[in-house]
ROSE-4610 file (N, C-alpha, C; in Angstrom, 1 decimal, always signed):
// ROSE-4610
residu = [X/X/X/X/X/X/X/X/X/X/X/X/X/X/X/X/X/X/X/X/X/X/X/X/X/X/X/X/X/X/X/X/X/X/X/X/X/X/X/X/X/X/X/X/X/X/X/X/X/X/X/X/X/X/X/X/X/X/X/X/X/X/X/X/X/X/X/X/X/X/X/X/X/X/X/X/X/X/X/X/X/X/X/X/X/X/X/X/X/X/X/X/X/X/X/X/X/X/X/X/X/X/X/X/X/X/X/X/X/X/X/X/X/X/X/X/X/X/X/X/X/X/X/X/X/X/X/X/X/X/X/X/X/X/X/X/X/X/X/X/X/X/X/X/X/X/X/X/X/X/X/X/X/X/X/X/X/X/X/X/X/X/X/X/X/X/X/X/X/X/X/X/X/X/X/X/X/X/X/X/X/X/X/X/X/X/X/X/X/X/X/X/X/X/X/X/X/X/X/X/X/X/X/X/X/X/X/X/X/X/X/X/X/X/X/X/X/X/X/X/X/X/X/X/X/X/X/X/X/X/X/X/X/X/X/X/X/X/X/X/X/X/X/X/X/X/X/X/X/X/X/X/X/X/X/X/X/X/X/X/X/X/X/X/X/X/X/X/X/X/X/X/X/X/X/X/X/X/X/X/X/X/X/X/X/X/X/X/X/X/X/X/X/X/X/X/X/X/X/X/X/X/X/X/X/X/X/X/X/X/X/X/X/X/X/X/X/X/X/X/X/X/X/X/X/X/X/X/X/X/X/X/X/X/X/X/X/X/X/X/X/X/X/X/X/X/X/X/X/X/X/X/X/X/X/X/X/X/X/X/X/X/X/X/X/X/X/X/X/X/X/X/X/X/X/X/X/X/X/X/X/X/X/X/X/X/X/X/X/X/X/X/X/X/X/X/X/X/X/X/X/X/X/X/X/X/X/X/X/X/X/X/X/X/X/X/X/X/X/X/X/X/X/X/X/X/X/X/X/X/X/X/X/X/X/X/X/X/X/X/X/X/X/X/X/X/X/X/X/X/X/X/X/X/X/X/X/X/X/X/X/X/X/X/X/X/X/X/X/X/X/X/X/X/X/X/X/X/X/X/X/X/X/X/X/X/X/X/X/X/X/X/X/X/X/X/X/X/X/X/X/X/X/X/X/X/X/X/X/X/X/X/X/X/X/X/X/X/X/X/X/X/X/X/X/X/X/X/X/X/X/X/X/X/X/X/X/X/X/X/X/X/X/X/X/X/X/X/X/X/X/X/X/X/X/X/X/X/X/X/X/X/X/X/X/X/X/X/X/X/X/X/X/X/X/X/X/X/X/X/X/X/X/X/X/X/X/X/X/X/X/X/X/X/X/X/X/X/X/X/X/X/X/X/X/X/X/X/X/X/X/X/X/X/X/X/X/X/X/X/X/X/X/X/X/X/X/X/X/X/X/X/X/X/X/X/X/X/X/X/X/X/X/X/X/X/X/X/X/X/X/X/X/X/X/X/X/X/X/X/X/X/X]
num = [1/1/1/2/2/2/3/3/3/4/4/4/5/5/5/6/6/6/7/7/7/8/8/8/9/9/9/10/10/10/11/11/11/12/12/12/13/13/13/14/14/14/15/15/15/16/16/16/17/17/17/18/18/18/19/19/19/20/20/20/21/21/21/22/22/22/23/23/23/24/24/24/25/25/25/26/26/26/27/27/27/28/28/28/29/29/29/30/30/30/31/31/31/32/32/32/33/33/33/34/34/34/35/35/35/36/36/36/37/37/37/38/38/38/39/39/39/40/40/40/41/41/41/42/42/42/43/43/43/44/44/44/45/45/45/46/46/46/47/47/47/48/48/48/49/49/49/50/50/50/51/51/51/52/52/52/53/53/53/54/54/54/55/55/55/56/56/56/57/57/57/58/58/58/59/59/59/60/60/60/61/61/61/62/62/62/63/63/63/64/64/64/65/65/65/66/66/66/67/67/67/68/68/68/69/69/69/70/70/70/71/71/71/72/72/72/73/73/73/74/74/74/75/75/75/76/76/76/77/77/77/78/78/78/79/79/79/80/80/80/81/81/81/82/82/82/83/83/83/84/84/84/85/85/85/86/86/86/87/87/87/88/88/88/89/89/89/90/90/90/91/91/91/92/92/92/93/93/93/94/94/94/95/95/95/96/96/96/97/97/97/98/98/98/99/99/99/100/100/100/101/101/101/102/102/102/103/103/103/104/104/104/105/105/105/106/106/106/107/107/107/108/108/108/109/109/109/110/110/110/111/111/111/112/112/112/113/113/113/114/114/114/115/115/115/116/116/116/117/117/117/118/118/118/119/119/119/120/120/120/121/121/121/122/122/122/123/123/123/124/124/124/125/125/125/126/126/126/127/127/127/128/128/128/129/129/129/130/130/130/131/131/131/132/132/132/133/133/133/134/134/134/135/135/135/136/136/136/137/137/137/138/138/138/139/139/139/140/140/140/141/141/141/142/142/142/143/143/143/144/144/144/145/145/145/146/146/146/147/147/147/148/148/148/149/149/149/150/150/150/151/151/151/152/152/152/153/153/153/154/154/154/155/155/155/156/156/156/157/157/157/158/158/158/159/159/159/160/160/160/161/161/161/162/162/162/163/163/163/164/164/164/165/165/165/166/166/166/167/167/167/168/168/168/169/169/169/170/170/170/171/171/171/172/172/172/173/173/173/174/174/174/175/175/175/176/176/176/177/177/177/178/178/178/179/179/179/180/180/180/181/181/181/182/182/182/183/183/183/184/184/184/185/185/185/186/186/186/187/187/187/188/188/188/189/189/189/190/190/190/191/191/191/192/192/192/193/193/193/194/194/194/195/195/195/196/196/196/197/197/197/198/198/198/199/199/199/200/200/200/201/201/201/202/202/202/203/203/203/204/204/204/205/205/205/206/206/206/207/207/207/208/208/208/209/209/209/210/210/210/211/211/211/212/212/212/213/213/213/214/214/214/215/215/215/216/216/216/217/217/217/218/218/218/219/219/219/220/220/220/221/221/221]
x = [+4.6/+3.1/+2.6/+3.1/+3.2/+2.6/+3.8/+3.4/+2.0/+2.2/+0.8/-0.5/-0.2/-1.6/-2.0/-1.3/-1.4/-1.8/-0.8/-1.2/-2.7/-3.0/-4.2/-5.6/-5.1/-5.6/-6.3/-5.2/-4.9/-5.1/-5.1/-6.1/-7.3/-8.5/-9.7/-10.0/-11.0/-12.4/-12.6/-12.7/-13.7/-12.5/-11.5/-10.0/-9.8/-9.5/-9.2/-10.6/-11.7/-12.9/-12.7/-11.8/-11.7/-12.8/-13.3/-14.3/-14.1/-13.2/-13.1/-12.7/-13.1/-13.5/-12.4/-10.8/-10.0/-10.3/-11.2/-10.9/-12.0/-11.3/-11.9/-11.4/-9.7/-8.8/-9.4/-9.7/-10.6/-9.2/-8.0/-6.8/-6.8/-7.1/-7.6/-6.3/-5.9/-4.5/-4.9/-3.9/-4.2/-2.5/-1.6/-0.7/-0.2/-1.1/-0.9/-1.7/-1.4/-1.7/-3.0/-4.0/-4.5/-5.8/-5.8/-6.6/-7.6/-7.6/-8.8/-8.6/-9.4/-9.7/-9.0/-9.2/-8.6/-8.2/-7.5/-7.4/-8.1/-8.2/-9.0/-8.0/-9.1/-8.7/-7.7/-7.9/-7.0/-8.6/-8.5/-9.2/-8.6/-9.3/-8.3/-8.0/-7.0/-6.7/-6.7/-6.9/-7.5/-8.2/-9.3/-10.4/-10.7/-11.5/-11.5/-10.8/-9.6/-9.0/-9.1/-9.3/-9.2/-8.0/-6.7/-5.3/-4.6/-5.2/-4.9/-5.6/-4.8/-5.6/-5.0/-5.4/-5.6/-5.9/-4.9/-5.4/-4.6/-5.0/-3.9/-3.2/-2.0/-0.9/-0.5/-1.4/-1.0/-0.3/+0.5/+1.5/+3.1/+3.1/+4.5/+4.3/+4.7/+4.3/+5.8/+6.2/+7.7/+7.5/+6.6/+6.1/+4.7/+4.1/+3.3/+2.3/+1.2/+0.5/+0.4/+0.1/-0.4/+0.5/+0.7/+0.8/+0.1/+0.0/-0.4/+0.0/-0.7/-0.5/-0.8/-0.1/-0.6/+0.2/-0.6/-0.4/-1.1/-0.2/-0.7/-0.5/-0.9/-1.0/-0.4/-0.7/-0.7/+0.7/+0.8/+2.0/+2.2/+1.2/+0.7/+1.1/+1.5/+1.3/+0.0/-1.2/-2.1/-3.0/-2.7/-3.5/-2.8/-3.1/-2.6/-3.5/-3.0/-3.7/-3.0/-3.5/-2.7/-3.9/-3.3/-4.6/-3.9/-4.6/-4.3/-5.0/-4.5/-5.9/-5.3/-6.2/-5.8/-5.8/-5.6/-5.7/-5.5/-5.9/-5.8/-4.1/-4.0/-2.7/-2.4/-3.5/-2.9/-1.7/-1.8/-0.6/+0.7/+0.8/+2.2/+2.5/+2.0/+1.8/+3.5/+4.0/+5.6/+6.5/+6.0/+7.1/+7.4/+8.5/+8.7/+8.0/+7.9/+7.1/+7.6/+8.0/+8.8/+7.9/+7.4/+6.2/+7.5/+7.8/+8.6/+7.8/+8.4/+7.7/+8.8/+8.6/+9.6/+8.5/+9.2/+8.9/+9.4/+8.5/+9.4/+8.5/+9.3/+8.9/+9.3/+8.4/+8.6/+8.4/+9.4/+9.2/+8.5/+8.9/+8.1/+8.2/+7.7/+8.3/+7.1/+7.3/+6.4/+6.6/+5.8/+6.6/+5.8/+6.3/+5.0/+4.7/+5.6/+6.1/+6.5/+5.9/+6.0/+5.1/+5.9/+5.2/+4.2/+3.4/+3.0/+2.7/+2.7/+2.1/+2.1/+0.7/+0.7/+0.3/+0.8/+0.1/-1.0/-1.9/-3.0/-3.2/-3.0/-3.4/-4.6/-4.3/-5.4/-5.7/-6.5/-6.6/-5.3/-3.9/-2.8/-2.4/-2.0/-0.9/+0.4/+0.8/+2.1/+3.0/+3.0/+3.4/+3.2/+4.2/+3.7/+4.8/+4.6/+6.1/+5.1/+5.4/+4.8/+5.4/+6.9/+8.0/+8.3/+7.8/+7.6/+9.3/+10.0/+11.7/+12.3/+11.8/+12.9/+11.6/+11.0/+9.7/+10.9/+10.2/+10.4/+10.7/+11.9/+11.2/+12.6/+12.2/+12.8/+12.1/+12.9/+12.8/+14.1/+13.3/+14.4/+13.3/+14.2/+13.8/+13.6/+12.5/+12.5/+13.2/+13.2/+13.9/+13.3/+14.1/+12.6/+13.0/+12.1/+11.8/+11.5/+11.2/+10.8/+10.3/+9.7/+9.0/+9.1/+9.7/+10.0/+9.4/+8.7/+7.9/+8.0/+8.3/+7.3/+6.2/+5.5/+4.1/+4.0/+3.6/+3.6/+2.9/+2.9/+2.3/+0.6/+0.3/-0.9/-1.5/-1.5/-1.8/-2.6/-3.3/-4.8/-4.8/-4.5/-4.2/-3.3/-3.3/-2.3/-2.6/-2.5/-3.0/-1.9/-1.4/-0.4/-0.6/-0.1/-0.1/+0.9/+0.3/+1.4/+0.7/+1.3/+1.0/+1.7/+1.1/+1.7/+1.3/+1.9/+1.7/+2.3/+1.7/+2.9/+2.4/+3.7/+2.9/+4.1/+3.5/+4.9/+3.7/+4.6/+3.5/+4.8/+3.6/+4.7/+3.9/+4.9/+4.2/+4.9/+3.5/+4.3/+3.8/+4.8/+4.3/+5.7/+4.6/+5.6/+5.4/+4.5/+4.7/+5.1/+5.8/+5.8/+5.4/+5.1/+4.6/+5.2/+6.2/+6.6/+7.5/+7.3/+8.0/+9.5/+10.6/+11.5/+12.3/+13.7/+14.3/+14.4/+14.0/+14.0/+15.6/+16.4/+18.0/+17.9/+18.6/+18.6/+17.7/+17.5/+16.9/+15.3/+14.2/+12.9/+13.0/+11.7/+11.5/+11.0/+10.2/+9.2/+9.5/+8.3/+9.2/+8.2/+7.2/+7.3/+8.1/+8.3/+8.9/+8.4/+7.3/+6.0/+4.8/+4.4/+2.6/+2.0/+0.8/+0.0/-1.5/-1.9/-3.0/-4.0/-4.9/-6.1/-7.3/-8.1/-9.1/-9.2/-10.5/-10.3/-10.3/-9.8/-9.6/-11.0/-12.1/-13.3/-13.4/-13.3/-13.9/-12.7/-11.4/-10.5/-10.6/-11.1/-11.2/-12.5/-13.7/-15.1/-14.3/-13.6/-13.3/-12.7/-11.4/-10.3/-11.1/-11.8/-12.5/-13.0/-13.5/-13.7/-13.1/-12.0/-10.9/-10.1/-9.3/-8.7/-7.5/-7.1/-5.6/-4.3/-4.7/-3.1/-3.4/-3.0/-2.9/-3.2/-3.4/-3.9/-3.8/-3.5/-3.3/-2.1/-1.2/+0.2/+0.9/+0.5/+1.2/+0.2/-0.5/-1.5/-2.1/-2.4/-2.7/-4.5/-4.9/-6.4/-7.2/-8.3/-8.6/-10.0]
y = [+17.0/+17.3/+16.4/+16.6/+15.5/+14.2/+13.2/+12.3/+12.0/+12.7/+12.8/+13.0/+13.9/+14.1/+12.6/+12.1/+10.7/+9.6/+9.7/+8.6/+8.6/+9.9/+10.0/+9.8/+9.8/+9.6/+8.1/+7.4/+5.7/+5.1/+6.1/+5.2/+5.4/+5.9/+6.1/+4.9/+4.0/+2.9/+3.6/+4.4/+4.9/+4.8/+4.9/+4.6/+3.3/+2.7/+1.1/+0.2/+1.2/+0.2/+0.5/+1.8/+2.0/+2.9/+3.5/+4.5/+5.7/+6.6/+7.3/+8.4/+9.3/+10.3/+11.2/+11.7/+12.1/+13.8/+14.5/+15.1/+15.1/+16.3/+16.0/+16.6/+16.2/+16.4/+15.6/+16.2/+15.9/+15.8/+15.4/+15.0/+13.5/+12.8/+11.7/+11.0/+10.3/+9.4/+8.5/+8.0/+6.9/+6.2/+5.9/+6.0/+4.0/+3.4/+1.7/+1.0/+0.3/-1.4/-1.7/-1.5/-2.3/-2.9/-4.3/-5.6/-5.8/-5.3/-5.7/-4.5/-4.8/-3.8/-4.5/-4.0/-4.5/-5.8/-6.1/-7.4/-8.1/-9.6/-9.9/-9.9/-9.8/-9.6/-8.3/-7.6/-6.5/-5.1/-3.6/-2.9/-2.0/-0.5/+0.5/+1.6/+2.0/+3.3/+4.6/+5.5/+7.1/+7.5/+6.8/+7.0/+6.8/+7.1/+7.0/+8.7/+9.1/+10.1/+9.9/+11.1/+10.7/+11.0/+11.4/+11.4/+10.2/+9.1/+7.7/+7.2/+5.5/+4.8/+3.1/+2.1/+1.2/-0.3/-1.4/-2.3/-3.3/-4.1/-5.5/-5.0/-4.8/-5.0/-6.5/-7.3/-8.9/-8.5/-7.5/-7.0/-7.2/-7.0/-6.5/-7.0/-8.0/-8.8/-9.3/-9.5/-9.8/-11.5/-12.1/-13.7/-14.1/-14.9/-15.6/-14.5/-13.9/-13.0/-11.9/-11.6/-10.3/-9.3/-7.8/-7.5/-6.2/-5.6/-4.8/-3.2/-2.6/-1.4/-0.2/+0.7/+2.3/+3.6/+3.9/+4.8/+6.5/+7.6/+8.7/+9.9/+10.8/+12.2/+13.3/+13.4/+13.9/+14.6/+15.8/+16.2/+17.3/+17.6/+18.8/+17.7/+16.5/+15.7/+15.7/+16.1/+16.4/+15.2/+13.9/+12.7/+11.9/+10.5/+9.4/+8.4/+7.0/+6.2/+4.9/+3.9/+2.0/+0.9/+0.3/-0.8/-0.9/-2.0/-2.5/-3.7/-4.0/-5.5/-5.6/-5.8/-6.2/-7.4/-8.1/-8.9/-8.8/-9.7/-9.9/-10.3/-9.2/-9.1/-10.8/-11.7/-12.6/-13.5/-13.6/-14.7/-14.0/-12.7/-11.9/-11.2/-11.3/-10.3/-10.7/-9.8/-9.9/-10.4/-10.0/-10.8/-9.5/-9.6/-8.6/-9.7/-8.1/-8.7/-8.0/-8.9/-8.0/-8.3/-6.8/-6.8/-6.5/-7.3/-7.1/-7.6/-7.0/-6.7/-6.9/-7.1/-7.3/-5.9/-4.3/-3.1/-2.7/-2.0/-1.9/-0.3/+1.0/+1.9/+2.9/+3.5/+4.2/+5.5/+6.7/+7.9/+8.8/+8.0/+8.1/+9.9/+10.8/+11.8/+12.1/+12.7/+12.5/+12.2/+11.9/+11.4/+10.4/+9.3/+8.5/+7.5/+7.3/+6.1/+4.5/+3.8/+2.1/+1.4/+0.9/-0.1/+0.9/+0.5/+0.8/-0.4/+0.1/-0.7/-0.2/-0.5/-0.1/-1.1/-0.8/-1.5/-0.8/-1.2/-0.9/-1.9/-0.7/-1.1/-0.6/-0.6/-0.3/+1.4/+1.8/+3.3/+3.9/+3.3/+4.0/+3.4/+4.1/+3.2/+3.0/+1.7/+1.2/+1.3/+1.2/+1.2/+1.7/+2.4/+2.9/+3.2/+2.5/+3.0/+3.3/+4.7/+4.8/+5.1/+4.4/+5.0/+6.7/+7.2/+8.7/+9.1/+8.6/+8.7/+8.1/+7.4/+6.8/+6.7/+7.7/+7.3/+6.6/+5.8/+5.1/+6.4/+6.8/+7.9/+7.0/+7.6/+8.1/+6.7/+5.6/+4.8/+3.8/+2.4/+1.1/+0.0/-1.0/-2.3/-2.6/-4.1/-5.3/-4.8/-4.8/-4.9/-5.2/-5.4/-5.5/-4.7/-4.2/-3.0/-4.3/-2.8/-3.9/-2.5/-3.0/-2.5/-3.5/-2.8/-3.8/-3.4/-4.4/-3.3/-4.7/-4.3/-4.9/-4.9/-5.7/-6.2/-6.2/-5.8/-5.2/-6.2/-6.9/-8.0/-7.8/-6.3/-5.7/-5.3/-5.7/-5.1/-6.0/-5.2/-5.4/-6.3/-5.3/-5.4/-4.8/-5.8/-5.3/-4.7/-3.3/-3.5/-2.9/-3.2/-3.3/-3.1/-2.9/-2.2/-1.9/-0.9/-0.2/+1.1/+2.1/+3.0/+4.3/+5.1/+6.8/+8.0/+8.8/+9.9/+11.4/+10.8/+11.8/+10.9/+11.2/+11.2/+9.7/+9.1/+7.7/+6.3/+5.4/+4.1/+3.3/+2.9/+2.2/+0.3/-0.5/-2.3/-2.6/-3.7/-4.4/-5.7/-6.6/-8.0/-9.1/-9.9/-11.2/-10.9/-10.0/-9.9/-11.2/-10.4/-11.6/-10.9/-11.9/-11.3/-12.4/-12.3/-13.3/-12.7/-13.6/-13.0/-13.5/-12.3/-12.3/-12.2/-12.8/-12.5/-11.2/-10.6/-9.0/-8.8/-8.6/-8.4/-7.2/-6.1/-5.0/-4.0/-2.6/-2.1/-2.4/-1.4/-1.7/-0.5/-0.4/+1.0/+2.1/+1.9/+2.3/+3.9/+4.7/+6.0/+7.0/+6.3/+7.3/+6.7/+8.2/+8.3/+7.3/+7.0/+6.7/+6.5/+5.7/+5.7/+7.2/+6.9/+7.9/+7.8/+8.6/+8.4/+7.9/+6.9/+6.6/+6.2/+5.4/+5.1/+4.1/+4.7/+3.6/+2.2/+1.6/+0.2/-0.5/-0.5/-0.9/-1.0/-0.1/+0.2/-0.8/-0.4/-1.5/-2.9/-3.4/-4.2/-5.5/-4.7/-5.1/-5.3/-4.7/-4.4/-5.3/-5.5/-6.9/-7.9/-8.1/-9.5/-10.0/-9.7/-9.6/-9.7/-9.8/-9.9/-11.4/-11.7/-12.8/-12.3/-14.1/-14.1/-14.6/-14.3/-14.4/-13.8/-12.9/-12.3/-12.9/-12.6/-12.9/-13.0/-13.8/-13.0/-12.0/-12.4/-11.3/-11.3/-12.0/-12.5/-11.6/-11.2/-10.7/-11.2/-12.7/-13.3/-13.7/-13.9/-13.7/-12.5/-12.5/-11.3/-11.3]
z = [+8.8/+8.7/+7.5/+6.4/+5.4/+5.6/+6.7/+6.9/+7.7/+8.7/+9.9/+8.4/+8.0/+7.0/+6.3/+5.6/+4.6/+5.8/+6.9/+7.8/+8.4/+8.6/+9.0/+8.4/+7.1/+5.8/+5.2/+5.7/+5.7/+6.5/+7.6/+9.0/+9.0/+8.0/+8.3/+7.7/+8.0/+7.8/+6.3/+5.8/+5.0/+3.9/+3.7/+3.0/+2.9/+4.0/+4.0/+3.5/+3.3/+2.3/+1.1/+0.5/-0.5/-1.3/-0.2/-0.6/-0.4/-0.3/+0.3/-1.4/-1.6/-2.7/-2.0/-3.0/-2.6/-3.2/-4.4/-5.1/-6.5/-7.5/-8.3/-9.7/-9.7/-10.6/-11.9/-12.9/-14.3/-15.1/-14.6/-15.8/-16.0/-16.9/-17.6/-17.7/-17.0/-17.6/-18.6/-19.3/-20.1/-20.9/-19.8/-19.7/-19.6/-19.3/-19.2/-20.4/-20.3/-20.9/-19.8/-19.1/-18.0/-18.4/-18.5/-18.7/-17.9/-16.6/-15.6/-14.7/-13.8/-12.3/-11.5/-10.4/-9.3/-8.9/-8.1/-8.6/-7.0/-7.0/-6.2/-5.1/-4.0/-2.7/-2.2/-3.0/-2.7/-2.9/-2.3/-2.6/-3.0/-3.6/-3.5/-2.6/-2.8/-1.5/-2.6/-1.7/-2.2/-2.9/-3.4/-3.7/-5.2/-6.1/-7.3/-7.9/-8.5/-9.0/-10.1/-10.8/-12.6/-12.6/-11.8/-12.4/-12.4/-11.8/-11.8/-12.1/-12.7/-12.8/-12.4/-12.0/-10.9/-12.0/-11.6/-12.1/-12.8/-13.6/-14.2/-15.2/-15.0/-16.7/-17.1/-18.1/-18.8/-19.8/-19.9/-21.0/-20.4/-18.7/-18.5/-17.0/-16.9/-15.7/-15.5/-13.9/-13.6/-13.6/-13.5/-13.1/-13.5/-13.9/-14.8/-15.8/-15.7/-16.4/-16.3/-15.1/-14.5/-13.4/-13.5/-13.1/-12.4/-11.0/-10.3/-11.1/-12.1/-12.2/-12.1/-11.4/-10.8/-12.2/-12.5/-13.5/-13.0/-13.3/-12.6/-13.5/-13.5/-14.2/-13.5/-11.9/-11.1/-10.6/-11.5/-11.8/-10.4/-9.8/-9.0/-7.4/-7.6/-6.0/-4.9/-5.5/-4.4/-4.4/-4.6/-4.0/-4.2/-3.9/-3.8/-4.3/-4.7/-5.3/-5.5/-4.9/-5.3/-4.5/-3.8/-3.3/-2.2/-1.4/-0.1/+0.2/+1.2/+1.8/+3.6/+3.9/+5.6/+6.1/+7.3/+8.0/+9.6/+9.8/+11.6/+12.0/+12.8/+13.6/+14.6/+14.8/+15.5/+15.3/+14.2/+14.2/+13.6/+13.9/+13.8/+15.0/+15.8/+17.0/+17.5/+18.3/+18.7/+17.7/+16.6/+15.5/+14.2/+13.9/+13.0/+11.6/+10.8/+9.2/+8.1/+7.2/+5.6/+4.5/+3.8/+2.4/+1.9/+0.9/-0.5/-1.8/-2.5/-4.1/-5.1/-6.1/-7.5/-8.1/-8.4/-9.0/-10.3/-11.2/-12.1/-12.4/-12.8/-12.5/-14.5/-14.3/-16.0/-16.0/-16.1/-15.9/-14.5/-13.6/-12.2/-11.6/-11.3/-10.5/-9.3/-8.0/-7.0/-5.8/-4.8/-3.4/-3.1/-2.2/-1.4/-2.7/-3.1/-4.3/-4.3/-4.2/-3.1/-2.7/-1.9/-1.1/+0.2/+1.0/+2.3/+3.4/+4.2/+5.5/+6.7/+7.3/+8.9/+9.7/+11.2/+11.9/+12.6/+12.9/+13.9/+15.2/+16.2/+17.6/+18.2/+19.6/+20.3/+20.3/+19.5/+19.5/+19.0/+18.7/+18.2/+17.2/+15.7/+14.6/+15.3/+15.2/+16.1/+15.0/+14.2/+12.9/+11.5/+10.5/+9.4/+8.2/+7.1/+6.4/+5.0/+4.2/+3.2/+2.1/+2.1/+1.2/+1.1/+1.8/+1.2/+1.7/+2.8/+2.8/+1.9/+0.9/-0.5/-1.7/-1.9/-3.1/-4.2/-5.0/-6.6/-7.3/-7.7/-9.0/-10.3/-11.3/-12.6/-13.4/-13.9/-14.7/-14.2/-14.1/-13.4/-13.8/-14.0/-14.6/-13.5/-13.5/-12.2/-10.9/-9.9/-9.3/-7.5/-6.5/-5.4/-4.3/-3.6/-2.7/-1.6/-0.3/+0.9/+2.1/+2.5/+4.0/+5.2/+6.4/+7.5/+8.7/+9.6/+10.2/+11.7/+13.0/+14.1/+14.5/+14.7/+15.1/+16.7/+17.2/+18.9/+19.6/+20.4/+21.3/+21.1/+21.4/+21.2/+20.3/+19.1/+17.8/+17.3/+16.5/+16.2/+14.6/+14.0/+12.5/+11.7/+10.8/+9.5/+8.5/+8.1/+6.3/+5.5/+4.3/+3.7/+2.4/+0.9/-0.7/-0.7/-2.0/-3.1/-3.6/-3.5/-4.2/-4.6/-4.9/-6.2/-5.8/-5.5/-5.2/-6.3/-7.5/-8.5/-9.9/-10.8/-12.5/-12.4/-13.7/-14.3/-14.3/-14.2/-14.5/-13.7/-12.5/-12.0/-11.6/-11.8/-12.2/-10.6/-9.9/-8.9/-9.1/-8.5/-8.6/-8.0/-7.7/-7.0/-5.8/-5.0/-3.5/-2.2/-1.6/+0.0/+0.8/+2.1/+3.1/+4.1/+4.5/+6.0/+7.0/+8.2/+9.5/+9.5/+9.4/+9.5/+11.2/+11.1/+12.3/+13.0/+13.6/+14.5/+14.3/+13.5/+13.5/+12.7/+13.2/+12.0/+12.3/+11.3/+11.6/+11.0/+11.2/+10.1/+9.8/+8.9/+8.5/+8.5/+9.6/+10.4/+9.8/+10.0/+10.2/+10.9/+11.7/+13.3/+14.5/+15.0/+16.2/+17.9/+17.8/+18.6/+18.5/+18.8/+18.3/+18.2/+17.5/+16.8/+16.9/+17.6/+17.9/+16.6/+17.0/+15.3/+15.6/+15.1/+15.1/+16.1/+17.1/+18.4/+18.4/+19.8/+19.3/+18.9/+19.8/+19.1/+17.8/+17.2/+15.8/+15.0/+15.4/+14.8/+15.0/+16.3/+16.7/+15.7/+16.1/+15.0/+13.4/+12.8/+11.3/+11.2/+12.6/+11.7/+11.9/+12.9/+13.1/+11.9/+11.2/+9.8/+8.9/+8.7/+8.1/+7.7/+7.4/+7.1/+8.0/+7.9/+8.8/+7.7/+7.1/+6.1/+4.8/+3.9/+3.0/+1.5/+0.7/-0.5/-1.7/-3.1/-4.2/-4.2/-3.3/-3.9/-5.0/-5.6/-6.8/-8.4/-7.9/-8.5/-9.8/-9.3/-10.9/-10.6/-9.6/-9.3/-9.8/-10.4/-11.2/-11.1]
């Protein structure tokens, strides 16, 4: 139920613009180093929380300046918070896709700790991995995570992040995003598509969208 709830969450238009008002937890973190907002070409997910906070660490970066920081208070687990960005499914379609990251994580506790990504099809998520089966927790240097996911012949769009569901400060940076050999398992972790947002509506939004990803490196600001 867990997952269905978050997924359903992350499939709304009104989340993936990054507008979507989770709450109104008045615990004030203040727990990072963070130099800027968001960083370019990326939005945020779960809304504006005061138990988080969102944005560049130029203190503690795995590669050139900047890094992606999600910092949280949210000791109670009741929202979520990191960024995202989408694109157009055409030029991945029948091909498997790996989002890896170089993570470095500081007193972490919580679920739904990571990387994310979904696919969106025609009226169904074909795909969805939200770390919540292996969240980030405690304290670990550098090191890189990964989300592996198929792209269905029919699939619409991609949208993909990082985020926190819990208290710690957690840094990402160096992202990839390329099509790997289909060998092995992915990470998928529904059983079957999932009903979501119809394809029209998905359809109009990715059109809109870019066809290859952006700023993963997170030094655009």
């Amino acid at each position: 139920m867990l997952l269905r709830a978050r997924l359903a969450l992350l499939a709304t238009l009104m989340t993936v613009a990054g507008s979507l008002a989770c709450g109104s937890d008045t615990t004030a973190p203040n727990i990072l180093l963070i130099d800027g907002g968001i960083p370019l070409g990326w939005f945020r997910v779960g809304g504006s929380v005061a138990s988080y906070v969102v944005g560049l660490d130029e203190h503690n970066a795995h590669g050139g300046r900047a890094a992606l920081a999600i910092g949280g208070t949210d000791s109670s687990i009741r929202f979520f918070n990191g960024v995202g960005q989408q694109i157009k499914a055409d030029s991945y379609r029948g091909k498997r896709v790996r989002l890896r990251a170089w993570v470095r994580q500081v007193s972490i506790l919580g679920s739904d700790i990571g990387l994310w990504m979904r696919i969106d099809g025609p009226g169904v998520t074909q795909g969805f991995d939200n770390f919540s089966t292996r969240p980030l927790l405690g304290t670990a240097d550098w090191h890189q995570v990964e989300v592996i996911l198929d792209v269905p012949a029919n699939a619409i769009g991609i949208a993909f992040g990082a985020l926190m569901s819990g208290k710690g400060e957690l840094l990402v940076d160096d992202m990839t995003f390329e099509v790997i050999p289909a060998t092995g398992p992915t990470t998928n972790q529904l059983l079957d598509f999932t009903p979501s947002t119809d394809s029209a509506t998905f359809a109009a939004f990715y059109a809109t969208q870019p066809s290859v990803p952006t700023n993963l490196d997170f030094e655009s600001r």
